[in-house]
FIDREN-762543 format. One record per residue (C-alpha): residue in three letters; x, y, z. Coordinates in steps of 0.1 Angstrom, whole numbers. Example, Ala and Ser with C-alpha at 12.3 -4.5 7.8 and 13.67 -1.06 7.14 Angstrom:
BEGIN
NODE   type       u       v       w
NODE    ALA     123     -45      78
NODE    SER     137     -11      71
! end
This chain:
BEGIN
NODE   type       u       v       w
NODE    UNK    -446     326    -206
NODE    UNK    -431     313    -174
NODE    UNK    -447     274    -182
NODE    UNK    -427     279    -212
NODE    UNK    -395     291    -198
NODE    UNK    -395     268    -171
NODE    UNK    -395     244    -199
NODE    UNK    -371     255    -221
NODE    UNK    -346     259    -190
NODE    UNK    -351     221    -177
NODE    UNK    -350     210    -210
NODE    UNK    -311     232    -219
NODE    UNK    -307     220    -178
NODE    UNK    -305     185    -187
NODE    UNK    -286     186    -216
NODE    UNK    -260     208    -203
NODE    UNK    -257     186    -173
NODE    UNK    -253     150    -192
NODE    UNK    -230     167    -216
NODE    UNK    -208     179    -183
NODE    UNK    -206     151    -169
NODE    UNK    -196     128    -200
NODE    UNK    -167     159    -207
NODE    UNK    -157     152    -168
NODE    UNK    -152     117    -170
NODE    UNK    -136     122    -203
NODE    UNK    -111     148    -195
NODE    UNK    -105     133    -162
NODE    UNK     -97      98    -181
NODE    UNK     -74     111    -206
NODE    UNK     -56     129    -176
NODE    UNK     -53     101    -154
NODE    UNK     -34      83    -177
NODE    UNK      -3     102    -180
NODE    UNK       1     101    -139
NODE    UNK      -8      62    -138
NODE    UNK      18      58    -160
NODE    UNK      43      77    -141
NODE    UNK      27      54    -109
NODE    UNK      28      21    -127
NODE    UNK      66      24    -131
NODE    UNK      62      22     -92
NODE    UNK      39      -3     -83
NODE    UNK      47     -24    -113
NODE    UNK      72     -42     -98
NODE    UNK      60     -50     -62
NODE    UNK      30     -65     -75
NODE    UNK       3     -41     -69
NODE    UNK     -32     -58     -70
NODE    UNK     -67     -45     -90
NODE    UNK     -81     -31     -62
NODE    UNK     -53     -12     -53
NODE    UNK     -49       3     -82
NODE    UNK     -85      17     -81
NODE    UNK     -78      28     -48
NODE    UNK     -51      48     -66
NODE    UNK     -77      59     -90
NODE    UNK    -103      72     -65
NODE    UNK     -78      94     -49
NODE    UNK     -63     108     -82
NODE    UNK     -98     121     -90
NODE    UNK    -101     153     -68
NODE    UNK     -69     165     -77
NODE    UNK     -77     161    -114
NODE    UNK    -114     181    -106
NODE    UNK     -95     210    -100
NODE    UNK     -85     217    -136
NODE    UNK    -118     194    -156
NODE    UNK    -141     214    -139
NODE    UNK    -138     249    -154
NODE    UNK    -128     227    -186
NODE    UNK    -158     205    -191
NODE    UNK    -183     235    -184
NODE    UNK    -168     252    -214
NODE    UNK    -170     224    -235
NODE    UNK    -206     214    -220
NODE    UNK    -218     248    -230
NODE    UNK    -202     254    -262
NODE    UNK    -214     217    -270
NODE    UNK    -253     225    -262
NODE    UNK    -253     259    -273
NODE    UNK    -231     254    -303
NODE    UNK    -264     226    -313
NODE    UNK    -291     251    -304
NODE    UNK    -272     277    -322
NODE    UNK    -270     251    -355
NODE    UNK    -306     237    -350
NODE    UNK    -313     279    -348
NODE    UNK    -334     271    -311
NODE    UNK    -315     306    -305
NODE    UNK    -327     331    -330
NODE    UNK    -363     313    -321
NODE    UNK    -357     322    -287
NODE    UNK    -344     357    -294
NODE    UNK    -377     361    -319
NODE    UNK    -402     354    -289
NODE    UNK    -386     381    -271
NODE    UNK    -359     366    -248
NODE    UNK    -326     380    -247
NODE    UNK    -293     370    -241
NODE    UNK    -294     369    -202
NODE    UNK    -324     348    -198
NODE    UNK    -310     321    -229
NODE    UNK    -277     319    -206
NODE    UNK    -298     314    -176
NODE    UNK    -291     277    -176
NODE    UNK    -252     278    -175
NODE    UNK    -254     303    -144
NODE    UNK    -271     277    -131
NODE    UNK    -246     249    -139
NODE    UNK    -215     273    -134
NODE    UNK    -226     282    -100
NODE    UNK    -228     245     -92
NODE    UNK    -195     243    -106
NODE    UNK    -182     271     -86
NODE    UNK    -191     257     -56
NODE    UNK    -179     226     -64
NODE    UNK    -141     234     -74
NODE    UNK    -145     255     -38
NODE    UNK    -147     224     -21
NODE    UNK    -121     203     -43
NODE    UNK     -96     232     -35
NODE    UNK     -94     240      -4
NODE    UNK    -105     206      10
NODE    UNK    -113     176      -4
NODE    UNK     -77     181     -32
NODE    UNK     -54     186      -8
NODE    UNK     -63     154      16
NODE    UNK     -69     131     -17
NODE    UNK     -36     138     -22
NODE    UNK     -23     132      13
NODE    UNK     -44      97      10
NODE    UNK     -28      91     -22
NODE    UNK      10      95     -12
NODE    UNK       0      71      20
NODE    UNK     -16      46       4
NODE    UNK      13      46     -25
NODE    UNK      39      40       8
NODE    UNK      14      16      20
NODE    UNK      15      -8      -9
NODE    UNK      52      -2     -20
NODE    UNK      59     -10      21
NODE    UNK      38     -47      21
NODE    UNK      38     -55     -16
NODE    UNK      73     -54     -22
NODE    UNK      81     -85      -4
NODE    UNK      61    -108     -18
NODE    UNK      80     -97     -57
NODE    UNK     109    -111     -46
NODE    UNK     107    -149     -61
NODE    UNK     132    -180     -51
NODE    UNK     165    -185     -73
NODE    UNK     164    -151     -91
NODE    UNK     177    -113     -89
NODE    UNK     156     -92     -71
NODE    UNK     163     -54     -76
NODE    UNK     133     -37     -66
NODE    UNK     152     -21     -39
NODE    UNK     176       8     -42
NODE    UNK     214      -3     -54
NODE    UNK     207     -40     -36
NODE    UNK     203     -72     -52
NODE    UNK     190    -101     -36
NODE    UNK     186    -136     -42
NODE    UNK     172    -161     -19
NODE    UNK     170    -201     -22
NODE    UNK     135    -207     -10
NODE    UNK     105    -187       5
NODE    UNK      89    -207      38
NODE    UNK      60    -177      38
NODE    UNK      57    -144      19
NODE    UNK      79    -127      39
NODE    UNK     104    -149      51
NODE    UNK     132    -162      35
NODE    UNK     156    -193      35
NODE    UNK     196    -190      27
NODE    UNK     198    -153      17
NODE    UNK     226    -136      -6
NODE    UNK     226     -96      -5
NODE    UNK     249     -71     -25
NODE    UNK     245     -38     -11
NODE    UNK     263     -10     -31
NODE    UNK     244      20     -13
NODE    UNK     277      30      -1
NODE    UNK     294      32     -35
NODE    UNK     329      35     -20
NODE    UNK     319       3       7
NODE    UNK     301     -25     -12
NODE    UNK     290     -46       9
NODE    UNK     283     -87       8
NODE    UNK     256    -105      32
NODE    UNK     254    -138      30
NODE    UNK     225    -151      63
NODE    UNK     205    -183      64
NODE    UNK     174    -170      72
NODE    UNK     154    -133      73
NODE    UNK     125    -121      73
NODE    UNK     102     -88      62
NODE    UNK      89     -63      86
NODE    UNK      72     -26      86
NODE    UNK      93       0     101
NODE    UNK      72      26     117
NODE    UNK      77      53      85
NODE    UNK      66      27      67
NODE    UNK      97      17      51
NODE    UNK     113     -17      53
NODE    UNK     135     -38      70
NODE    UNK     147     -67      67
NODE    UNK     157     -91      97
NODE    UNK     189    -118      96
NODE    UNK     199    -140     113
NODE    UNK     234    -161     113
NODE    UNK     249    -149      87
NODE    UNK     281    -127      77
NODE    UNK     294     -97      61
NODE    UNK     320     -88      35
NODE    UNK     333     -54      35
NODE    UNK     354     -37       7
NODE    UNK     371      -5      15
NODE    UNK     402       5     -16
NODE    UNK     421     -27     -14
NODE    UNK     410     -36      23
NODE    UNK     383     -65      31
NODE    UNK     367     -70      64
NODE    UNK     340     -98      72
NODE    UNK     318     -99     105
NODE    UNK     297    -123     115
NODE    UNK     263    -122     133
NODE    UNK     240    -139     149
NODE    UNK     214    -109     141
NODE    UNK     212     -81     120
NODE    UNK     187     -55     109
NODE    UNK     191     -37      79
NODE    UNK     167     -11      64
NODE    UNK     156      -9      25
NODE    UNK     149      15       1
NODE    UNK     128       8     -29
NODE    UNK     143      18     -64
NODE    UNK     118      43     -70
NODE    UNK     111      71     -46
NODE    UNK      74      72     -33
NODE    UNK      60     103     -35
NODE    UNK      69     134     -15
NODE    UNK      49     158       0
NODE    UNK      39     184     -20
NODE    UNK      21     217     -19
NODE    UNK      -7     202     -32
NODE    UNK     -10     183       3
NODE    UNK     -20     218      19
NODE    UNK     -49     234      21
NODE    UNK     -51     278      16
NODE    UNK     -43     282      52
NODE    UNK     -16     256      58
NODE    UNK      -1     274      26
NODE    UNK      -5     308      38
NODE    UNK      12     296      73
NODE    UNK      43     282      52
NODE    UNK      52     310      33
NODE    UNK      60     329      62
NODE    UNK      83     298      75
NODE    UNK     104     294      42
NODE    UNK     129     317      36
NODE    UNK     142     314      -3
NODE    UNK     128     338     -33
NODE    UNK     117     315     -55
NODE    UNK      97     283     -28
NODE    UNK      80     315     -17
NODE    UNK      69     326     -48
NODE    UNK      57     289     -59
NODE    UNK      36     286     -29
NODE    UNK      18     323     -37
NODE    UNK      12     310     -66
NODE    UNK      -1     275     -53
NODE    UNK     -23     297     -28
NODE    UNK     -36     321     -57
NODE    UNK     -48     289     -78
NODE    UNK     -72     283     -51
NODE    UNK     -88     307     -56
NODE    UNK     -84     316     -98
NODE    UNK     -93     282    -109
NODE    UNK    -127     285     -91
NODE    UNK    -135     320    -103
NODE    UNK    -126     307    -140
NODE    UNK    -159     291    -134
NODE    UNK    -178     319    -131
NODE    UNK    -161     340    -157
NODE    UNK    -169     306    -178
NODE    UNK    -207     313    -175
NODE    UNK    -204     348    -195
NODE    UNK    -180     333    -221
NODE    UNK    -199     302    -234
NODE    UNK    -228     309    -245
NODE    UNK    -214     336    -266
NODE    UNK    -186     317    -277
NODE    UNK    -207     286    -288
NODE    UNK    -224     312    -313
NODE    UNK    -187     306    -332
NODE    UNK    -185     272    -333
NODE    UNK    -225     262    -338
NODE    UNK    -218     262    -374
NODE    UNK    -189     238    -370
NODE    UNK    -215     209    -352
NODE    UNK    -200     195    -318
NODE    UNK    -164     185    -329
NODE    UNK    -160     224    -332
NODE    UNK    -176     234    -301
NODE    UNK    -153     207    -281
NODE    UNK    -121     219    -303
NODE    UNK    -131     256    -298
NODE    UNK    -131     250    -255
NODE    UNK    -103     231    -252
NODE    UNK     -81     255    -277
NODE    UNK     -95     280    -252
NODE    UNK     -86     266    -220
NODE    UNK     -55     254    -234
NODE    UNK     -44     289    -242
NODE    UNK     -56     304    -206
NODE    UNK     -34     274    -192
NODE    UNK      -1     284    -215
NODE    UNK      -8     315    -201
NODE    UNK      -8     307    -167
NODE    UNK      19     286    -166
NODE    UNK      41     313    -186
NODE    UNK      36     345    -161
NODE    UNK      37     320    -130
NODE    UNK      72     312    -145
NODE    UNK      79     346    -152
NODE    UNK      70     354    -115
NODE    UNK      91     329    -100
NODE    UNK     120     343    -120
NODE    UNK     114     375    -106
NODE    UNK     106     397    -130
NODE    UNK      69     404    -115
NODE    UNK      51     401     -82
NODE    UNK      35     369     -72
NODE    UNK       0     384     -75
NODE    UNK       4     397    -109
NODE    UNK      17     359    -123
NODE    UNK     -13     345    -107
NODE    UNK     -42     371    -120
NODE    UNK     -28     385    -157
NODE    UNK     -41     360    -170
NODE    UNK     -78     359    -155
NODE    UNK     -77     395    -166
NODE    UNK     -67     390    -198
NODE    UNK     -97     360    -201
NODE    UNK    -121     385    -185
NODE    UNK    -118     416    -210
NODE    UNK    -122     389    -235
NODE    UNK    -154     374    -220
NODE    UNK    -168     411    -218
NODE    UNK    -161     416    -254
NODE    UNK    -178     382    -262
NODE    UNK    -211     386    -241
NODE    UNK    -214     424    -254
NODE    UNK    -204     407    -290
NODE    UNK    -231     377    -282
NODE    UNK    -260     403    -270
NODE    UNK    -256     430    -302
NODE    UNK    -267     398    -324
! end
């Protein structure tokens, strides 16, 4: 009898892992592409190269984890049991005397991994993916955005300036240079210098170095021009990089910051940043008592049911979520209740599914 268990479980094992890990890299794909959207609007226009962009991809991955974890060991389970259930492995098993404990068995395993797993992406390897991902966005914006600018056309990659140069002796120096700078919108201002050149400010911003050139000045219906022999002038690129976030802390650097900021609602968001440390991981665990019974509803449906059935699923526990967190910064109930409700709400439902999945 245990030979033949110890079969069965590798057997469900391997299934349930492949099928996890082809629902990862699928849910983490389709995810990715709505933020390297947002992030191509960035790059796109100081000329970001391959290999950064799948620097860009790397980092994006832990902070997508977070969420396709608990996701993709639904699906993975509903997927494989939702099979067995249809090719009726399940009622043999039941028949030789198993019952629904030992059939679950292998998602315990698998959800414990799991567990473990979003653990680590939440309190540790999340929060500095997305540190590295804000610095390496800044990096490239700071020494890519110099070489986009091209001789004898408009350059407006940075923020209310356009630039046009004459000729380019290297990528970062430039030949007979005319500026309009309207950051000031009640000063424009004219530069007109014969040469410049690029360098990295220590924030890594930019700045741009001139020499012998002038400036025109227009104040109401006053003009002023100066001229220099140097001038240093910093530049801001037309699309903000990324700011940090709460997502760049971990649970204690969170913790430590709610007791430094003072207004209602920032508060409140990072309670509720803190309390999704800890919820999305123990979704994973509530996960191992919901699918197997779960997958006994979509079995007859083949797999396209058992995927549709999880992600309806998690896309309702999500709505959920996001609904009493908003209803929690607004107020109307404690920080702790937006956070848990609905992990409550999933967890009576689990215990009426399992109950459900054992009577059968």
């Amino acid at each position: 009898m245990f030979c033949m268990l110890k079969i069965i479980y590798r057997s469900v094992l391997k299934e349930l892992f492949i099928n996890f890990i082809l629902t990862i890299a699928f849910m983490n794909s389709i995810l990715m592409m709505e933020r390297l959207l947002k992030l191509s609007r960035l790059l796109s226009g100081v000329g970001a190269s391959l290999s950064d962009m799948v620097k860009i991809i790397s980092y994006l991955q832990p902070q997508l984890l977070i969420l396709t974890i608990p996701m993709s060991l639904l699906v993975s389970t509903l997927l494989v049991y939702g099979r067995m259930n249809l090719d009726s492995e399940i009622v043999v098993m039941k028949a030789s005397g198993m019952n629904f404990n030992k059939i679950s068995f292998p998602v315990m395993i698998i959800g414990l991994l799991c567990f473990f797993a979003s653990i680590a992406v939440s309190f540790y390897l999340g929060p500095k993916s997305s540190i590295k991902l804000r610095d390496e966005i800044a990096k490239i914006i700071a020494v890519r955005s110099t070489h986009a600018i091209e001789e004898g056309t408009f350059n407006t990659s940075f923020k209310d300036i356009v630039i046009i140069v004459k000729g380019k002796t290297s990528s970062d120096k430039l030949e007979t240079i005319f500026i309009y700078d309207n950051r000031k919108k009640e000063e424009p201002k004219i530069l007109m210098a014969k040469e410049g050149k690029f360098f990295i400010q220590d924030d890594l911003s930019i700045g741009l170095f001139l020499k012998n050139g002038y400036i025109n000045i227009t104040k109401d219906r006053n003009t002023t021009e100066l001229f220099f022999e140097k001038y240093k002038m910093t530049l801001n690129l037309d699309s903000d990089t990324p700011e940090p976030k709460k997502a760049d802390l971990t649970p204690s650097e969170l913790l430590q910051k709610t007791k430094i900021v003072e207004g209602y609602k920032e508060k409140t968001a990072l309670y509720l940043e803190l309390h999704r440390r800890f919820s999305m991981p123990a979704v994973c665990l509530m996960l191992i008592f919901l699918g197997p019974p779960l997958s006994l509803m979509s079995g007859k449906s083949g797999k396209l049911g058992g995927l549709a059935l999880g992600l309806l699923v998690f896309t309702l526990y999500y709505m959920l979520l996001v609904y009493s967190e908003n209803v929690s910064i607004s107020g109307k109930i404690p920080h702790y209740a937006g956070a848990w409700t609905p992990f409550i709400i999933l967890g009576i439902f689990t215990r009426m599914m399992f109950r459900k999945g054992n009577s059968h």
